[in-house]
C-alpha positions as CSV (number, residue, x, y, z in Angstrom):
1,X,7.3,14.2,-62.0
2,X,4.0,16.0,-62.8
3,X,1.7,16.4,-60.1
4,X,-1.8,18.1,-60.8
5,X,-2.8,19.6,-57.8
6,X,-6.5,19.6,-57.2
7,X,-8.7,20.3,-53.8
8,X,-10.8,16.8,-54.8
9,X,-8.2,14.7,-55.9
10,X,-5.0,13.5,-54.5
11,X,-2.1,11.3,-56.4
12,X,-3.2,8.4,-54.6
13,X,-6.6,9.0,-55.8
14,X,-5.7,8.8,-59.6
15,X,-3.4,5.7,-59.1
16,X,-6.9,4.4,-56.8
17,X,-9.3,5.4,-58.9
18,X,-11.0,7.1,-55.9
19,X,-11.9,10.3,-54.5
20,X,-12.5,12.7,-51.3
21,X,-15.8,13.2,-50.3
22,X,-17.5,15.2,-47.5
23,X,-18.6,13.4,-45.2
24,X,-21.5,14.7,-42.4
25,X,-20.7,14.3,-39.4
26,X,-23.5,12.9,-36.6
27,X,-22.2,13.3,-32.7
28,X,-24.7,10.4,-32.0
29,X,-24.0,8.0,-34.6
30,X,-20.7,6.5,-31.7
31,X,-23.3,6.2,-29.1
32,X,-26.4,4.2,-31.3
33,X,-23.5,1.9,-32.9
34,X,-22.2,1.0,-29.6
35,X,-26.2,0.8,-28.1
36,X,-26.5,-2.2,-31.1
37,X,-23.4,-3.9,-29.9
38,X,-24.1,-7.2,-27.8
39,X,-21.5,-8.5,-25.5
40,X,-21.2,-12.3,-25.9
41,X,-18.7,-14.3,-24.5
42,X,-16.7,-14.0,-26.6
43,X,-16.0,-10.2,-26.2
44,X,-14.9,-11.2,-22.2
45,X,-12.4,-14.1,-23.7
46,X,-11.0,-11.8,-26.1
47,X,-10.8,-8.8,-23.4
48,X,-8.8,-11.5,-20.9
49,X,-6.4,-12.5,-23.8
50,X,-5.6,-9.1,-24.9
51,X,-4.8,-8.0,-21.4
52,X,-2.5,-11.1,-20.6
53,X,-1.3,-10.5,-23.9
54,X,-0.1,-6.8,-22.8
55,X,0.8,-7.8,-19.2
56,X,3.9,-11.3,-20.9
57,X,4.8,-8.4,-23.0
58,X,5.3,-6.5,-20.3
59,X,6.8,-8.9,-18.2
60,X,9.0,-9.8,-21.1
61,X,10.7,-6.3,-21.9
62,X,10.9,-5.8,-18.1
63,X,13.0,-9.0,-18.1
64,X,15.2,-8.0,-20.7
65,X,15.7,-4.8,-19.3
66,X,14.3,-2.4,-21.7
């Protein structure tokens, strides 16, 4: 197999059709995305389920014995 080997291109790239790009990085851009986040009710429900979720799996393995 030929593989050209280029600093902007990988082989997943050419089968893709896309590319690496630099990409600035801004230490605040975390904090003002997370400022514009609202918390509905929707974000609790889904908080609950995921830790119940986590807590039967838990309960589950220690059952089993693993």
């Amino acid at each position: 197999m030929i593989l050209a080997i280029n600093g902007r291109k990988r082989l997943g790239d050419y089968i893709a059709n896309t590319q690496v790009v630099d990409a600035s990085k801004n230490a605040c851009s975390w904090r003002q995305e997370l400022a514009a986040y609202r918390v509905t009710p929707n974000t609790f429900y889904t908080l609950i389920g995921t830790g119940l979720y986590i807590l039967l799996v838990h309960i589950f393995f220690n059952w089993l014995g693993l």
